[in-house]
C-alpha positions in Angstrom: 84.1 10.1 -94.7 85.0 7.0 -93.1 83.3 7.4 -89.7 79.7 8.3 -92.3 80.2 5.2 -93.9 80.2 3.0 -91.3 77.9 5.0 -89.4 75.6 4.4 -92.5 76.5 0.4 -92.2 75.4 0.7 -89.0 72.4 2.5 -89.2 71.3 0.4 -91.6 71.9 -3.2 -89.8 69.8 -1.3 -86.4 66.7 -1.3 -88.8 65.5 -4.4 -86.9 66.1 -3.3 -83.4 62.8 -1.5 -83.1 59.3 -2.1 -84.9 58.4 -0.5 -88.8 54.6 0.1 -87.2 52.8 2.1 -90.0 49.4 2.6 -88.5 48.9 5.2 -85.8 45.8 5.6 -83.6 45.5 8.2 -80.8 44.5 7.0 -77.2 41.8 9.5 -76.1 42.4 9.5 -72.2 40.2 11.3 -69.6 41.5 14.3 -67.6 43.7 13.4 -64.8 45.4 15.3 -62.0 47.9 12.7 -61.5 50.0 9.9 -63.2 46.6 6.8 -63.3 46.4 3.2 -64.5 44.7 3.9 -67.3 43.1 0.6 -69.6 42.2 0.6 -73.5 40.3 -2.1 -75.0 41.5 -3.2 -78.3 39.2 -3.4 -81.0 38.4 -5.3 -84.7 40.0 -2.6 -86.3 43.4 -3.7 -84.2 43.1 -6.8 -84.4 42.8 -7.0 -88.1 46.3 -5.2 -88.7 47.9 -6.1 -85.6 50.4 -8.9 -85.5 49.7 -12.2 -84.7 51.2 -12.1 -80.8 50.3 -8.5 -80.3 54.4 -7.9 -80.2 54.5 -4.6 -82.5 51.9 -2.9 -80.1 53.5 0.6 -78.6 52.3 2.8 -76.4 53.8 5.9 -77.4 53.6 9.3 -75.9 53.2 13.0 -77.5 57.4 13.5 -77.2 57.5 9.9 -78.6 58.8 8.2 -75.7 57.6 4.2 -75.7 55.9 3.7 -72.4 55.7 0.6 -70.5 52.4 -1.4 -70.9 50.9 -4.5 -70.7 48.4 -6.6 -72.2 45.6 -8.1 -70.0 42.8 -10.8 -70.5 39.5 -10.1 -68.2 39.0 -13.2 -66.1 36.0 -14.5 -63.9 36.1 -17.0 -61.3 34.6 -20.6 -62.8 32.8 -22.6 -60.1 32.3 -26.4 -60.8 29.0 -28.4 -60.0 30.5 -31.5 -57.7 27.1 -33.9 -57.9 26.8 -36.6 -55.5 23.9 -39.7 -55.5 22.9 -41.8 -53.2 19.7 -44.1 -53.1 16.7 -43.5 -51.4 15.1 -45.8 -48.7 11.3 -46.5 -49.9 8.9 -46.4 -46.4 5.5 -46.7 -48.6 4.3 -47.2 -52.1 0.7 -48.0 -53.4 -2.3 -46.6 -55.8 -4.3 -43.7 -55.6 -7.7 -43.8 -55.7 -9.1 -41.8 -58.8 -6.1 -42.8 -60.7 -2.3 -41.9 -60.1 0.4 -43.8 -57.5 2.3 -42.5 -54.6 5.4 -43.4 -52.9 7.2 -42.1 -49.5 11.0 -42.2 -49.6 13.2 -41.3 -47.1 17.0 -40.4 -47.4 19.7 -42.9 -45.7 21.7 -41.5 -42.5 24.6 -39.4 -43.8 22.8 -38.1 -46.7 23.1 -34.2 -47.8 20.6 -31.7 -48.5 19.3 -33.5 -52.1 18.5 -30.5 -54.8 17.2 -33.5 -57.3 15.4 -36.7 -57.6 16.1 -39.2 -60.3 13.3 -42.0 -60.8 15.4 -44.9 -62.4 13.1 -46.7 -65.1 13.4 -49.7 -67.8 10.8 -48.1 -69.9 11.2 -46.3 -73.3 8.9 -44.3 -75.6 6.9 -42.4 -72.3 5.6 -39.2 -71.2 4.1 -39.2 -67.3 3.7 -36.0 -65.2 5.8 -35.9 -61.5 4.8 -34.2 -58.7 8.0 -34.0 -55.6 6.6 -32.8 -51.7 8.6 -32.4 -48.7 6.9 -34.0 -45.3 7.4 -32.4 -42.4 7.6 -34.0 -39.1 4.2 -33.3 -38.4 3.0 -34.9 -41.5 2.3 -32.3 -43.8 3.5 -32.2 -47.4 5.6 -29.1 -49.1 5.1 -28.5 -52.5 8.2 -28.7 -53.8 8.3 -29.2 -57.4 6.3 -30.8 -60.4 7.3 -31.6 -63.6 7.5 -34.0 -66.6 9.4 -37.3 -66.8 9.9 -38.4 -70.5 11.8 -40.6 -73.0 11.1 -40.1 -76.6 13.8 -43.2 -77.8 12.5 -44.3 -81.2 12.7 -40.7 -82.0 15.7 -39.3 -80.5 18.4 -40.0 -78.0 17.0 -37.5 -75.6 14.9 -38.4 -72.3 14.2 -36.5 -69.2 14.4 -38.8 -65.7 14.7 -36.4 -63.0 13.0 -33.3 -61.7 15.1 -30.2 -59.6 13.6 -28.3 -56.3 15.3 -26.0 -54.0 17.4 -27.7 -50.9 15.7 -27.7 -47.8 15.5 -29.4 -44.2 13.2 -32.6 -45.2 14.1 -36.1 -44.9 11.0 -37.6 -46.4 9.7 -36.9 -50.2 6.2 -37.9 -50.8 6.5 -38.7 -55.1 3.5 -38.9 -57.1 3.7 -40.2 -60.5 -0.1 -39.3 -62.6 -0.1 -42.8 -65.0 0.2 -45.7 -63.0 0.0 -47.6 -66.1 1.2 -46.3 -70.1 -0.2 -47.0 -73.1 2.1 -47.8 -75.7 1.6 -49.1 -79.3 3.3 -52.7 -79.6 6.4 -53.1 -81.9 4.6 -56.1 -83.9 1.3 -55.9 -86.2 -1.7 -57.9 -85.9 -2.5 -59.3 -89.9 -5.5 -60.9 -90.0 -6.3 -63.1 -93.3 -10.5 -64.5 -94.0 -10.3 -66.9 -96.6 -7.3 -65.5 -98.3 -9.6 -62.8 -100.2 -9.6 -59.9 -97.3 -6.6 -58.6 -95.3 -7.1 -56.7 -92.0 -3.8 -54.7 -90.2 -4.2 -54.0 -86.4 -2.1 -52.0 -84.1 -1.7 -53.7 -80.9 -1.9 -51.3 -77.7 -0.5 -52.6 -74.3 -0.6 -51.5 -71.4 2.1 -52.0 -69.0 2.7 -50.4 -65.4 5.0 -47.7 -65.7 7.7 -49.8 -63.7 10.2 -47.6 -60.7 13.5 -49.4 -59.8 14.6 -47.0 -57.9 14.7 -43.3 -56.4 18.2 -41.7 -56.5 19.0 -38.1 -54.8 21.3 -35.9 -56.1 23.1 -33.5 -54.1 25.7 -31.0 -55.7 28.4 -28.8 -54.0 30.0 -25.9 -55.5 34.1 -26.3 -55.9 35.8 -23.0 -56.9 38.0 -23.7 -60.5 40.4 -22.2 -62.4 39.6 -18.5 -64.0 38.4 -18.0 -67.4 38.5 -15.6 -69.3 35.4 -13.3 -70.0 34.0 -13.3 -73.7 31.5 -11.2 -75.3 29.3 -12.2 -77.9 29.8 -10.6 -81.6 27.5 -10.6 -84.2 29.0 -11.6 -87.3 27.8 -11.1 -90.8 29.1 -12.0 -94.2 28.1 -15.7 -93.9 28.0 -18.6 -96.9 25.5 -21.2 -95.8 25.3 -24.1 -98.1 24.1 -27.7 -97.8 25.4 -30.4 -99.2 22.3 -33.0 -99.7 25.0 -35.8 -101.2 27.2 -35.7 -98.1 23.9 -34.6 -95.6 25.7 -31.6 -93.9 25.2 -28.1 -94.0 28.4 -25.7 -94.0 28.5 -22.5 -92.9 32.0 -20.0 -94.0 32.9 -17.2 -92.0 35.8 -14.9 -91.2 36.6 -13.7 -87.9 39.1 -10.5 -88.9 41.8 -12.2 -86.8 39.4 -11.0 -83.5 40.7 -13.6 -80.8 38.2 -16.2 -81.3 37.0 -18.5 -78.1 34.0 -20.1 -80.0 31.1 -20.0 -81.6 27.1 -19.7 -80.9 24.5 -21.0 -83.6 21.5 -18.9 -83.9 18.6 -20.9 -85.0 15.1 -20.5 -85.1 14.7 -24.6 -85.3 13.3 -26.7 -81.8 14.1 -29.9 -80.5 16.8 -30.9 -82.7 20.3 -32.7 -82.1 22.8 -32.6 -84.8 26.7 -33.5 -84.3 28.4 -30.5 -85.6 32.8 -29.7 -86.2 34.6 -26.2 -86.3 37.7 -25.9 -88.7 39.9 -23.6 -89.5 41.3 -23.2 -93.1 44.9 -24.8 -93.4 47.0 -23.3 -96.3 48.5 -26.4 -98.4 49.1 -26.9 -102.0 47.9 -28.0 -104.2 44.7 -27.0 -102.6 43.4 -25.7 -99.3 42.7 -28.0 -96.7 40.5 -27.9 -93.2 41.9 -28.7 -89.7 39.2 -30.0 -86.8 39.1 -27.6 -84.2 36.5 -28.9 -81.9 33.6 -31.1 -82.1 30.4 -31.8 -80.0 26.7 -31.7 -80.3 24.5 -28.5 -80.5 20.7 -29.7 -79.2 17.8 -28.0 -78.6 14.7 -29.6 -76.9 11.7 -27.8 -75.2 8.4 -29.8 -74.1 5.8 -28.8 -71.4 8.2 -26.2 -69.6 11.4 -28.3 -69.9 13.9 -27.2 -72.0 17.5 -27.8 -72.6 20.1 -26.0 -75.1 23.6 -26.7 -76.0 24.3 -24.4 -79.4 28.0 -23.8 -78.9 31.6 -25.0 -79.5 34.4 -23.7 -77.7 38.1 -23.4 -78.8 41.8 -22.3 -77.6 42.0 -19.1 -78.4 43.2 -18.1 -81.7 43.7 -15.2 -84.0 42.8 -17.3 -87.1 40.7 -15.9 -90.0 39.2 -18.6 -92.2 36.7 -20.7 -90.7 33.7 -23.1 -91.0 31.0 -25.1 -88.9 30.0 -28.2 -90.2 26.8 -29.9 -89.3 25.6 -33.1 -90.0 22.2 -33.1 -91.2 22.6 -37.3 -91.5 19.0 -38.1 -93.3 16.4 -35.4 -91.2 15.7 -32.1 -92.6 18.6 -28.9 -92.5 17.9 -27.1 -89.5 16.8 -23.5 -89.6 20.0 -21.3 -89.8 19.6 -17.5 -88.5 22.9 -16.3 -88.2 26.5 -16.8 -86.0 27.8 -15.5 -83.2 31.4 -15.3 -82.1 33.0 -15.6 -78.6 35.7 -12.9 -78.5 37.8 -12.5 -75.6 37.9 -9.0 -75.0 42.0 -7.6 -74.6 43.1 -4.5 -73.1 46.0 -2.8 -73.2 47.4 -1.3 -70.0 49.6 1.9 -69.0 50.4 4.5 -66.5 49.2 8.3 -68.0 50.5 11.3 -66.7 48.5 14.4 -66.4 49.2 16.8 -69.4 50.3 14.2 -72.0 48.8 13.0 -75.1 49.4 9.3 -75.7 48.8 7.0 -79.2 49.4 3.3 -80.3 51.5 2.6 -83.0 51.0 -1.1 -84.7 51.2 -2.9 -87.8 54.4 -4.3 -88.2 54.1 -8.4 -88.3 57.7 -9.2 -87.9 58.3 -7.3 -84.6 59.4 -8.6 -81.4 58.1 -8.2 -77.8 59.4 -5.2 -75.9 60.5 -5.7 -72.7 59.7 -3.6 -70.0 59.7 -3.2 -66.3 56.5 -3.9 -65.4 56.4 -4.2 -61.9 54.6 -1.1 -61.0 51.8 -1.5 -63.4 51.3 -5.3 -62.1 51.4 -4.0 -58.3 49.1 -1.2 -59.2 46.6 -3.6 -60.8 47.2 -6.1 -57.5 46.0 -3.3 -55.3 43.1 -2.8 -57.2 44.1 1.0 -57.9 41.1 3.4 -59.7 41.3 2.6 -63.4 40.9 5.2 -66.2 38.6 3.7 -69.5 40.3 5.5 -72.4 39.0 5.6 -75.7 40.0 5.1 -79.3 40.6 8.2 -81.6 41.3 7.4 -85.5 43.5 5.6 -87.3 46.2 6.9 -89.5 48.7 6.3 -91.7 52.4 7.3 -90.4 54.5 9.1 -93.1 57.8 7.3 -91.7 56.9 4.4 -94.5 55.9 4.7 -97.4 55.0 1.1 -98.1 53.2 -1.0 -95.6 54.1 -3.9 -96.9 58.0 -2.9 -96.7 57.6 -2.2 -92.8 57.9 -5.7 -91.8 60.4 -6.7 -93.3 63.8 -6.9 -91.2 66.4 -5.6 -93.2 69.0 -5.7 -90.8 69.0 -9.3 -90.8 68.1 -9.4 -94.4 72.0 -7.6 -95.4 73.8 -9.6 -92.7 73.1 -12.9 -95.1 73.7 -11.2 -98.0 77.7 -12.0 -98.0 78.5 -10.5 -101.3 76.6 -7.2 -100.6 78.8 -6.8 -97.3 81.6 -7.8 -98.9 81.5 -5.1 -101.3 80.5 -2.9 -98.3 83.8 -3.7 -96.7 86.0 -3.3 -99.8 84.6 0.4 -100.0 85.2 0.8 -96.9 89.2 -0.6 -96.7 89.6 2.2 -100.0 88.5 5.0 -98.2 90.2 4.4 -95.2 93.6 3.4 -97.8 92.5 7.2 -99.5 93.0 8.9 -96.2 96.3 7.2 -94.8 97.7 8.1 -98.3 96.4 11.7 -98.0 97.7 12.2 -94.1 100.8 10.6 -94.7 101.6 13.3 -97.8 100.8 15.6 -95.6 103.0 14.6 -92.2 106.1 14.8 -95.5 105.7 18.6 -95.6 105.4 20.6 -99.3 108.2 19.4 -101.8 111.7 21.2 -101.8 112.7 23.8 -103.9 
């Protein structure tokens, strides 16, 4: 009786050496003739039960051995643009006859391969057409490129000042701008009074030469960064789009379903807008909950005459968190159009060795559990070599009958009994009777029966 009592002690305070996982899903691998790395990609329906760090995820085979795994991020290689200028050396500028102006301007020794020209101008509020040619050394001109050159500043903080073309083998550029001269409405009215009984307004227009200072070449070089990790782009639906007309922004709620979250992409039918915009997450305090910035930036959309430029996302670290929103301020111009929201998951898999003939499942749910420990070298040197790679598949999920209560299998009651002094204490005292019980009962017995 005393070893089952403390055996019972025991058994009890060993509760928190392995995870209370209450969820069960079956890992549907393809036929194999022999043991094979073998990858399964987690999905929302994990991640929404799963804890926080991944920790309670087991690999479990069909005689309910834990098998050694690990958890891997996809990664690509990130390149960086390295951009270099330099100014160009002007040979010949004048007018065209029938309108337009031309200029010849050769790169200085030392100079790159340019992929773009900048044309460096003091004027605002302009549209003018560019056309970029290559001279060979013969004196014939390349087509290289053509495009527009604007700056719409009374409008919006948005201009466009330089014009791309593949790299090639010329040191000459023959530029031909279409306006030699803009017209542009003056800042000032003309108000004309005749005898103080008859008021006439007139617009001034000016013209002014559309004025070069210089001709900058860009060249750019292609420096190999750190690896990122691949996302995929997730629908998400559910969301609450309101605006707010006293404070000019428009909010937008979601919930992610604890999917490992790397940003977000606005879908919106709107053009040629530019709105400063915030993520947050929700931050549980009392009385009330508040929001936490995330990240912050710009999302810009502007297309005219077969230029265009977009910049509709924000990036974050990645996290697991739930609540969300994206603010957007609207400042005094109309909401923009709001279509939907996409998320930037990074895609996780989980990775093991299967061996022909066995059956395999996940077990998961357990938010207190800690991080197994394996021996993974064999896995990791597999995945060096670039061994073939099984794609396994997800089977169901199910409820295991080894809890009863879900919300019971996380808790750690091991550690739970160990503070509870009074409980052990008691323990102990019923433990010291038995074991007094049983020296008085051996000890009447080592006396032998009573004489007579």
């Amino acid at each position: 009786m005393i070893t089952q009592g403390a055996a019972l002690l025991l058994a009890t305070l060993s509760l928190a050496e392995s995870p209370r996982n209450h969820l069960h899903r079956d890992i549907q691998v393809p036929a194999r003739n022999q043991p094979t790395l073998t990858t399964v990609t987690l999905d929302p329906a994990i991640f929404l039960k799963a804890a926080g760090g991944l920790a309670d995820l087991r690999v479990v085979d069909g005689d309910g051995v834990v098998e050694s795994h690990l958890t891997r991020r996809l990664t690509k290689p990130q390149s960086q643009e390295r951009w270099s200028e330099s100014q160009g050396e002007t040979i010949t500028a004048g007018p065209l006859e029938g309108g337009g102006f031309r200029m010849v301007v050769r790169l200085r020794p030392g100079q790159g391969k340019p992929t773009r020209i900048r044309i460096v101008s003091p004027l605002h509020d302009f549209e003018n057409r560019l056309l970029v040619e290559g001279m060979a050394a013969d004196g014939s001109a390349q087509h290289l490129a053509e495009g527009v050159l604007a700056d719409y500043h009374s409008m919006i903080d948005f201009k466009i000042d330089s014009i791309q073309f593949a790299p090639g083998n010329f040191r000459e550029f023959r530029i031909t701008v279409e306006k030699p001269t803009l017209l542009q409405e003056a800042a000032l009215l003309e108000l004309t009074r005749q005898a103080g009984k008859t008021e006439t307004e007139r617009v001034n227009i000016v013209r002014s030469p559309f004025r070069i200072d210089r001709i900058d070449f860009l060249s750019v070089e292609e420096v190999r960064g750190v690896d990122t990790p691949v996302t995929e782009t997730v629908e998400l639906p559910g969301l609450s789009i309101k605006t707010d007309l006293q404070k000019k922004q428009t909010v937008v709620e979601f919930q992610t379903g604890r999917q490992p979250l790397a940003g977000v992409e606005l879908a919106s039918p709107s053009g040629n807008f530019r709105r400063a915009a915030r993520l947050e997450r929700r931050v549980a305090t009392a009385p009330a909950p508040a929001w936490r910035v995330m990240a912050s930036g710009t999302l810009n959309r502007f297309s005219f005459q077969g230029s265009s430029h977009e910049q509709v996302r924000l990036s974050v670290d990645e996290t697991r968190l739930d609540d969300w929103r994206l603010v957007i301020d609207n400042l005094d111009s109309p909401p923009i159009g709001i279509e939907g929201l996409r998320l930037l998951v990074v895609p996780i898999q989980v990775v093991f060795v299967a061996t022909p003939g066995q059956t395999y499942h996940l077990e998961f749910g357990d938010p207190a559990a800690q991080a197994p420990a394996f021996d993974l070298s064999g896995i990791e040197a597999l995945l060096a070599l670039k061994a073939p790679v099984l794609a396994a598949q997800w089977g169901e999920i199910t409820q295991t009958s080894s809890v009863a209560d879900p919300e019971l299998a996380g808790k750690n009651w091991g550690a739970i009994l160990l503070r509870q002094t009074w409980l052990l204490g008691m323990v102990l005292l019923v433990l010291g009777a038995l074991l007094c019980v049983g020296l008085f009962r051996a000890a009447k017995q080592v006396g032998g029966p009573p004489a007579g």
